[in-house]
KEDREN-92357 format. One record per residue (C-alpha): x, y, z; residue number from 1. Coordinates in steps of 0.5 Angstrom, whole numbers. Example, Ala and Ser with C-alpha at 12.3 -4.5 7.8 and 13.67 -1.06 7.14 Angstrom:
<recs>
<rec><px>25</px><py>-9</py><pz>16</pz><num>1</num></rec>
<rec><px>27</px><py>-2</py><pz>14</pz><num>2</num></rec>
</recs>
This chain:
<recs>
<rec><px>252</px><py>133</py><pz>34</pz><num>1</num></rec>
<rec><px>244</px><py>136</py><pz>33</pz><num>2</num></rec>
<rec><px>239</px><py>131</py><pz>31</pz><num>3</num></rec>
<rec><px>233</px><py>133</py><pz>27</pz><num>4</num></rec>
<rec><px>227</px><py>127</py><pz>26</pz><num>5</num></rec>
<rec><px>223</px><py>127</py><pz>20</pz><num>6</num></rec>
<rec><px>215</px><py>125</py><pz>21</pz><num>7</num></rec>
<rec><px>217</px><py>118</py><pz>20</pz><num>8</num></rec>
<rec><px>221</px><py>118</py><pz>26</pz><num>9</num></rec>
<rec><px>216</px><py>122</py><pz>30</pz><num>10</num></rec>
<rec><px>210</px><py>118</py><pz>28</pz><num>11</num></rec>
<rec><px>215</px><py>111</py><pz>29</pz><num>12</num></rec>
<rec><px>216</px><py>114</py><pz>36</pz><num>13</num></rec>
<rec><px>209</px><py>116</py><pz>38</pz><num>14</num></rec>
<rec><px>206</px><py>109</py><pz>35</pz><num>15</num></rec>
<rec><px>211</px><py>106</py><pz>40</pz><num>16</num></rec>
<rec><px>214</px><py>102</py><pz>32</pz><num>17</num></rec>
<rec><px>221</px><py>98</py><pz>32</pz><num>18</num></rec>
<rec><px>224</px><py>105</py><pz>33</pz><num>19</num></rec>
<rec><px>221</px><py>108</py><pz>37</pz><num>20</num></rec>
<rec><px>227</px><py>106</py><pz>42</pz><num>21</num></rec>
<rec><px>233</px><py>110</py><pz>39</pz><num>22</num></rec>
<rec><px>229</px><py>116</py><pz>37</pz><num>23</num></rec>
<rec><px>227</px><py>117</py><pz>45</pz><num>24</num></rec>
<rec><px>234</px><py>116</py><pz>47</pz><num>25</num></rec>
<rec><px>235</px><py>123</py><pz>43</pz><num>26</num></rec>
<rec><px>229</px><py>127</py><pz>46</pz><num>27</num></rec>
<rec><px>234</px><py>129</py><pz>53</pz><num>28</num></rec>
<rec><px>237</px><py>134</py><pz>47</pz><num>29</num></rec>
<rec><px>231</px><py>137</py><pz>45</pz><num>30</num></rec>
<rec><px>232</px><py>135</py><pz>37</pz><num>31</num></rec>
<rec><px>230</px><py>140</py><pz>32</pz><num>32</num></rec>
<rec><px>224</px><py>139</py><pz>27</pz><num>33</num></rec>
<rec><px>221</px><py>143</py><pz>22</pz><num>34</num></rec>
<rec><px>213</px><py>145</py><pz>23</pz><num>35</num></rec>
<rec><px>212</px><py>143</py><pz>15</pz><num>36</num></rec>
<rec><px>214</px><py>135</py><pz>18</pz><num>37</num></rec>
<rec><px>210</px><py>137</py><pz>25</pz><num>38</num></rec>
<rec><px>204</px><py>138</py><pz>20</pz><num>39</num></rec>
<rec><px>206</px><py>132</py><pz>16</pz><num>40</num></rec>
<rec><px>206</px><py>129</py><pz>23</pz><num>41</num></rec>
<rec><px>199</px><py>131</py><pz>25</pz><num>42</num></rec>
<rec><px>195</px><py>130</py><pz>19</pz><num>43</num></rec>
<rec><px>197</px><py>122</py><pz>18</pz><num>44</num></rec>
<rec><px>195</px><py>122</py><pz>26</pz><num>45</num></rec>
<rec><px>189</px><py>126</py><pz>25</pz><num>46</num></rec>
<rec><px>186</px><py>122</py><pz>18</pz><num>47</num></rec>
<rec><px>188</px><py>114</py><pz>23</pz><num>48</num></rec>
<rec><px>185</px><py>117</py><pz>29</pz><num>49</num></rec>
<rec><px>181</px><py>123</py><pz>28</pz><num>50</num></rec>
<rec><px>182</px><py>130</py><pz>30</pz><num>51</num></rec>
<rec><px>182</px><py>129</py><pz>37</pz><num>52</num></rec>
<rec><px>189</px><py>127</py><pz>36</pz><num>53</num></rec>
<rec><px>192</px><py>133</py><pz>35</pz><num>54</num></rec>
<rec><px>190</px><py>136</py><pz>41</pz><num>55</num></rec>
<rec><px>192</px><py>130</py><pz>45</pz><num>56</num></rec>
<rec><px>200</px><py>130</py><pz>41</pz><num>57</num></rec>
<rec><px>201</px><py>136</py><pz>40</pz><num>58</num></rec>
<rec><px>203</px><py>138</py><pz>48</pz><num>59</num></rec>
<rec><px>207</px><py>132</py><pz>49</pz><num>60</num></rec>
<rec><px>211</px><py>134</py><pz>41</pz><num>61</num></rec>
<rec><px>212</px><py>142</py><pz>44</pz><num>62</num></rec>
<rec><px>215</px><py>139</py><pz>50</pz><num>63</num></rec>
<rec><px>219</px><py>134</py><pz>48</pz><num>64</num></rec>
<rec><px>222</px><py>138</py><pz>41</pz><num>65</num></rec>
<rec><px>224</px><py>144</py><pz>38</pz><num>66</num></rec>
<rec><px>221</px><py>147</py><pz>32</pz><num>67</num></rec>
<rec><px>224</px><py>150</py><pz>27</pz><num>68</num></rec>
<rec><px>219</px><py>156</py><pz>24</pz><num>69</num></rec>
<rec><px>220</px><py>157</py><pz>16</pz><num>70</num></rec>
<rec><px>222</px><py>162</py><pz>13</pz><num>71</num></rec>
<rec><px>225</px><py>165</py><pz>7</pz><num>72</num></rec>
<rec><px>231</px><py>162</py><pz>8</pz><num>73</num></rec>
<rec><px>230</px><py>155</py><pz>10</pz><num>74</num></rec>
<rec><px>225</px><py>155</py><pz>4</pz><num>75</num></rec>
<rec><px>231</px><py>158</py><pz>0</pz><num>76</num></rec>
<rec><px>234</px><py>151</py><pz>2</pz><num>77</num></rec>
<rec><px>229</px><py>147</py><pz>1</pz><num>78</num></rec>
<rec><px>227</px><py>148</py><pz>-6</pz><num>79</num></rec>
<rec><px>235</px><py>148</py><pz>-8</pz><num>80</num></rec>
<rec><px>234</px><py>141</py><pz>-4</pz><num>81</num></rec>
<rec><px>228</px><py>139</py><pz>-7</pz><num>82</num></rec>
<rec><px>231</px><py>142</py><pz>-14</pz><num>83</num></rec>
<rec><px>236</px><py>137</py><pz>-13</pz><num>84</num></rec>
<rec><px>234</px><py>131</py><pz>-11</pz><num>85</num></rec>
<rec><px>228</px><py>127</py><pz>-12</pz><num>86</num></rec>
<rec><px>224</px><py>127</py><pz>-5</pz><num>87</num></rec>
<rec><px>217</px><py>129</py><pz>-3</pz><num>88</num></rec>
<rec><px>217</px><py>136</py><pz>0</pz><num>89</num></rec>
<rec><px>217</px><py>135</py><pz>7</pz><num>90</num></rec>
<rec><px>223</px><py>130</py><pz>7</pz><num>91</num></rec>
<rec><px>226</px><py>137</py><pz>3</pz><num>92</num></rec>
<rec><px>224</px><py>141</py><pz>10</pz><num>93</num></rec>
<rec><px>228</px><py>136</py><pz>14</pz><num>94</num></rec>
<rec><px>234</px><py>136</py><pz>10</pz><num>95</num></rec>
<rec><px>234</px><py>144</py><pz>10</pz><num>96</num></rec>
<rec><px>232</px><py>144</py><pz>18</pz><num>97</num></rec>
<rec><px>238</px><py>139</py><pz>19</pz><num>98</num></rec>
<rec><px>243</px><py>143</py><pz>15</pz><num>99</num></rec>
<rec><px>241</px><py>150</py><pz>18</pz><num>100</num></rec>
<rec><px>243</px><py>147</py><pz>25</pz><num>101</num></rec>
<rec><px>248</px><py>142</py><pz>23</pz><num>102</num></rec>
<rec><px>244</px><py>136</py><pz>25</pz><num>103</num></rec>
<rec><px>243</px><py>128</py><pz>23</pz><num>104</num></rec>
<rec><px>237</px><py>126</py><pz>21</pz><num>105</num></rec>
<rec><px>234</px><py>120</py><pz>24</pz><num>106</num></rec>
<rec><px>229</px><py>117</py><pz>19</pz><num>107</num></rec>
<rec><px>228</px><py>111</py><pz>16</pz><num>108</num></rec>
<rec><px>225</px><py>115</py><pz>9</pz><num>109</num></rec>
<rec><px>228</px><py>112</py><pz>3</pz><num>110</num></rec>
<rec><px>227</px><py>118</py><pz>0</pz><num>111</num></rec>
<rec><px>233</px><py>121</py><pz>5</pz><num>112</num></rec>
<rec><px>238</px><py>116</py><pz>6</pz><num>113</num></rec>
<rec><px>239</px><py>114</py><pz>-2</pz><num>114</num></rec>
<rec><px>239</px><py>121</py><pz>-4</pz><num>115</num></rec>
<rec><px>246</px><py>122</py><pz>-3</pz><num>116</num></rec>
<rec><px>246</px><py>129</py><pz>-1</pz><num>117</num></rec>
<rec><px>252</px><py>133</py><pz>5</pz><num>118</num></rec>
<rec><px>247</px><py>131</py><pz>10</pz><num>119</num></rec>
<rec><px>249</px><py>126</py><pz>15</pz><num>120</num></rec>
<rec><px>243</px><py>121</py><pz>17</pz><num>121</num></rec>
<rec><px>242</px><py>115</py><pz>21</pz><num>122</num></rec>
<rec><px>237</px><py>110</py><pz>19</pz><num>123</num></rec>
<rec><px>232</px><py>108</py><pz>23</pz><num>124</num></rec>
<rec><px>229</px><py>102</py><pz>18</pz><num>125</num></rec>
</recs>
């Protein structure tokens, strides 16, 4: 199966957290995230560590993983999700992202894993 990684998964990875271990075991594959979550990722880096940490994440991220542009279709996906569930818009982009390629989710946002959706999520809390 897929794996897509939501910012709080990449952001556990990079910052070496207590999950840091299970989302690395899923870098081989490539795992798929969307570039609204890489953004997420980004701002919450640069706002903790400045503007240089962009430049210094930001290889390592286009090499370990695969992002996913947006398009008109995964938006479609993600405003029916959002629509449907109470979630931030970010998480609603994983989830769209993760059902397009038919990917588990690994997070340990609870907006994701209590929102009993069709995804499959593996929770990283």
């Amino acid at each position: 199966m897929n794996i897509c990684l939501d910012s709080w998964a990449v952001l556990n990875w990079l910052e070496n957290g207590p999950s840091a271990a299970a989302v690395e075991k899923t870098i081989p594959s490539r795992p798929v995230i969307s570039l609204v979550n890489v953004c997420e990722v980004l701002y919450i880096l640069s706002r903790k560590h400045g503007d240089k940490a962009i430049q210094q994440v930001l290889p390592a991220l286009r090499q370990n993983l695969s992002f996913i542009e947006v398009n008109e279709e995964l938006t479609l996906s993600a405003s029916r999700i959002k629509a449907a569930h109470r979630m931030a818009l970010g998480d609603a982009f994983c989830v769209a992202t993760a059902l397009a390629h038919n990917a588990k989710i690994l997070t340990g946002d609870p907006e994701i894993i209590n929102a009993k959706g069709n995804w499959k999520v593996q929770d990283l809390r």
